[in-house]
C-alpha positions as CSV (number, residue, x, y, z in Angstrom):
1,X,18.9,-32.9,44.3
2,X,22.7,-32.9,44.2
3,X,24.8,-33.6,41.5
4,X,28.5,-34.7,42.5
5,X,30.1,-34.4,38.7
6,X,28.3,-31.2,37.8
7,X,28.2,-29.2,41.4
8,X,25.1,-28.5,43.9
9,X,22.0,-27.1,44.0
10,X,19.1,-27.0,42.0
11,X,19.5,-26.9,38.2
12,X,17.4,-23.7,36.8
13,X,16.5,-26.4,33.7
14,X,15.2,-29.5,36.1
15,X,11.9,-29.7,37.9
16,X,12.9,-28.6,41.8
17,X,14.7,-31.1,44.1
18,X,15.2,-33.4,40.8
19,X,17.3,-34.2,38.2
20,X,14.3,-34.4,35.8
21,X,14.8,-32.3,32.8
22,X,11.9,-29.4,32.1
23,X,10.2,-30.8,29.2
24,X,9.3,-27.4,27.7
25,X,8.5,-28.7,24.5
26,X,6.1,-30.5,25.7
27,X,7.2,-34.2,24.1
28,X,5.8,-37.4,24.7
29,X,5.7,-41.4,23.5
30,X,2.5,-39.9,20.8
31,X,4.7,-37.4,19.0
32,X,8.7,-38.1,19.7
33,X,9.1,-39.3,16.1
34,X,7.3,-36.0,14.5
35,X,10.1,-34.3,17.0
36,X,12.8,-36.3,16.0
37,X,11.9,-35.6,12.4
38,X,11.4,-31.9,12.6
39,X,14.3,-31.2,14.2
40,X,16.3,-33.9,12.3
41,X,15.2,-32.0,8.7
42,X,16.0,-28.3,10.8
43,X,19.3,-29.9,12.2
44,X,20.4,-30.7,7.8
45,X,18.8,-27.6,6.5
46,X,20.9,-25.8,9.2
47,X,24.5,-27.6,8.2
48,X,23.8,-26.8,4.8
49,X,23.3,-23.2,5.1
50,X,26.6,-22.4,7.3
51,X,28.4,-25.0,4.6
52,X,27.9,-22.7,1.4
């Protein structure tokens, strides 16, 4: 699929012929608020670190 703001052709990170992101991560409706969470709580612990 074709994409008029960001250019043509495929997109290595979307399923082939689609704007679909890859979902390497493998999330779904049963755990996106673990994910959220985790990477919320990695996401502060991060900021903090590069703050001190």
């Amino acid at each position: 699929m074709t994409s008029l703001k960001y250019g043509t052709g495929n997109d290595p990170y979307c399923y082939d012929n689609t704007d679909v992101l890859i979902n390497k991560l493998d999330i779904n409706e049963a755990n996106i608020n673990s994910v959220h969470c985790d990477y919320s709580l990695l996401e502060a612990i991060f900021a903090r670190c590069i703050t001190e």
